[in-house]
Steps between C-alpha positions, in 0.01 A plus 500: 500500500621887421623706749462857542877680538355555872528128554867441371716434778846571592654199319250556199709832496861380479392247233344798312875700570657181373312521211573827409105631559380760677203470732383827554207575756138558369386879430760654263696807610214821424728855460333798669351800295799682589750252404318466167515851402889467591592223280259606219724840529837334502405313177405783345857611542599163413345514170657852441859285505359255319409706236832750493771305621569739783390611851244826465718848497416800682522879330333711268591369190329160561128381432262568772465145568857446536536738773164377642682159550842641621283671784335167561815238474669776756224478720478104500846510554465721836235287661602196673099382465563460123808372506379218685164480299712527110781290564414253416333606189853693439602316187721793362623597784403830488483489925911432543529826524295568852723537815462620813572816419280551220214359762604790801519758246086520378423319872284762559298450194147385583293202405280718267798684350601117436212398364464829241826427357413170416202607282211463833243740553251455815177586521409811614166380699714260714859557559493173712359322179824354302272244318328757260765668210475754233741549199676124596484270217407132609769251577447244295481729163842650638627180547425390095614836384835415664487098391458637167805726510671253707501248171763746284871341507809616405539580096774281362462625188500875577808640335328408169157713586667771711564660153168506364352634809754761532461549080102513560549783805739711256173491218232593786695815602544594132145440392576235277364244687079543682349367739086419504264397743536047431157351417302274755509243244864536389662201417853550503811347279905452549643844455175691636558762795320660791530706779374394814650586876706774333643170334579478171366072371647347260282154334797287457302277431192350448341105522203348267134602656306287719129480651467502883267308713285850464510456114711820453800518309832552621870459463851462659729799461861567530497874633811646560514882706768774450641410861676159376207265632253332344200262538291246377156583493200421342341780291234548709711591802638786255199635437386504867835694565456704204144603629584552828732787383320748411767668380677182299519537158614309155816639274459523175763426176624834391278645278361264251435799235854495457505146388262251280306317695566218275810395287405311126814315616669429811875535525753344696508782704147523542333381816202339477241589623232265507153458291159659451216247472189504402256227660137355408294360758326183485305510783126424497371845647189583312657875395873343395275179279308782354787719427822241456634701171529763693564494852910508505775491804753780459809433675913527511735288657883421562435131559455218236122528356413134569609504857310816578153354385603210664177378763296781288204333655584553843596867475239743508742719288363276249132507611544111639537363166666354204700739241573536113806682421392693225824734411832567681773733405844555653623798635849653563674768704182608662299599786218241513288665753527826280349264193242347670413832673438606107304222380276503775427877510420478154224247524451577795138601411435168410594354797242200623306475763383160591296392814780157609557393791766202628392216732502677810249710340729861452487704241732453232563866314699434178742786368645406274203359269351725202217494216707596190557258183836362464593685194498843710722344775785414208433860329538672868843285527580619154446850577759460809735350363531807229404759770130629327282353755519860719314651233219209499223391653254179516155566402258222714232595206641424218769201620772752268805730628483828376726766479378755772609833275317337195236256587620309258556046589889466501 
């Protein structure tokens, strides 16, 4: 019969020890309110180091936040309370630092004085009442925030990007590279940056799609940040970052205008740059049976065309079904978000709106879906690839581009 831990006795112990298992009483260790708000403090700093490589800096020059968490790492280092409450938790050993000294120095320093240096603010209606917090983030979303940072590792590779980041700085202070606002439904390739955390990404790299469990697409990226450290993370997780950020942001290829947007012939020295494709659904929806000949997928990618429809019928990219590839054409030396950008704006009136919804019963909003024939979709290419297609426009009525200044089909 099972025994409660209660129950074990003395010799169930050593045999335990001799086995190399713990036996720990019933009722796990519960932290206070106060020691909470300490520790979710300290790993706010924590993440700070994480993220920069170095301990938070006091003076004018530096970001608010970095002086917020000198302040705070100075007072956790002059209370003997949090020294015994963090260190354990002191994997960077940001507390080797605290003596004695530093201790009888700020011993006058209050609980409360404490406690507003490490991000706490008590309610006014109680001062008693340490339980009730404004302005304090929960624990448990500081604690992911700082797992997620906590996954970056050391570069190897660095001395080969350091270049291009330092290259891509020297365009953004001359103008000749911009920055935009990313899209929520971005989808990013190898060579794509961003700036997130004041960071500047690299996509290193970037592995086939997949469905989740949730029947949402995702992928595995190699993301590499201007500090030497980079991460493996799934897109997703870069998007959540990127939104977070209000102020994160995606760089763009200097300006395109200055280039073709597509070569007749790609050189040796050419990079390529990936592939637009243009999809056909065969899924049974009433409105795409009706409309088949015309309902198309526009879309550009860096990865092989095959692989990236790959589970089509899983990814509601692909409105959860089957796909026809019904023209593909290769692209070189550039900016594929710039392209796609194009295409889209310029059907964008024909964009579709169907009612789907996966098997947990969400909406699915497809963007990347229009009503135009085919033939328009090869003539819009066309007129990119010689540079007319600012001077056109798609007219829904008559399934034609026309030339805006003349009216004329092109």
């Amino acid at each position: 019969m099972a025994r409660n831990k209660a129950e074990f006795t003395d010799d169930d112990d050593s045999l335990l020890d001799e086995l190399g298992v713990e036996a720990e009483a019933e009722g796990a260790s519960i932290y206070t309110p106060r020691e909470e708000r300490i520790m979710a403090g300290f790993e706010e700093v924590q993440r700070f180091v994480a993220e920069n490589g170095y301990t938070p800096l006091h003076g004018a020059d530096r970001d608010i936040f970095e002086r917020v968490y000198a302040v705070r790492l100075d007072r956790i280092r002059a209370s003997a309370e949090c020294i015994a409450i963090l260190s354990s938790l002191d994997s960077q050993g940001l507390l080797a630092g605290a003596t004695a000294a530093d201790i009888s120095s700020l011993e006058s320093t209050s609980d409360e004085d404490v406690l507003e240096a490490l991000g706490v603010d008590r309610q006014a209606t109680d001062e008693s009442d340490v339980t009730k917090l404004r302005h304090v983030r929960p624990r448990a979303e500081v604690k992911a925030a700082a797992e997620e940072v906590a996954q970056r590792t050391p570069c190897q590779d660095f001395a080969v990007h350091k270049p291009m980041f330092e290259k891509v700085q020297r365009e953004l202070d001359a103008g000749i590279r911009k920055t935009v606002k990313h899209r929520d439904d971005f989808d990013p390739e190898p060579g794509d940056l961003f700036i997130v955390a004041g960071q500047k990404v690299l996509i290193a790299a970037a592995g086939p799609s997949f469905t989740t469990d949730y029947q949402r697409s995702d992928r595995r990226l190699r993301v590499v940040y201007d500090n030497g450290t980079e991460s493996d993370l799934l897109l997703r997780s870069l998007q959540r970052a990127l939104n977070r950020d209000a102020a994160s942001r995606q760089i763009l290829a200097p300006d395109a205008n200055k280039t073709p947007l597509f070569a007749n012939q790609i050189d040796e020295e050419d990079a390529a740059s990936g592939s637009v494709y243009v999809l056909r659904s065969l899924s049974r929806h009433p409105f795409i049976t009706e409309h088949r000949e015309l309902v198309h997928k526009i879309g550009v990618t860096g990865q092989d065309i095959k692989k990236r429809l790959a589970g089509a019928k899983k990814d509601p990219t692909f409105l959860l079904a089957d796909v026809e590839l019904v023209g593909s054409y290769k692209l070189a030396n550039i900016n594929r978000s710039k392209l796609e950008g194009i295409l889209h704006q310029f059907f964008s009136h024909t964009r579709i709106d169907l009612d789907l919804k996966d098997r947990f019963a969400e909406k699915i909003e497809p963007r990347e879906w229009f009503l135009v024939p085919l033939h328009c979709i090869q003539k819009a290419i066309e007129l990119l690839t010689t540079g007319g297609i600012e001077h056109c426009s798609y007219d829904r009525d008559s399934a034609t581009i026309i030339n805006r200044a003349t009216g004329e089909p092109v």
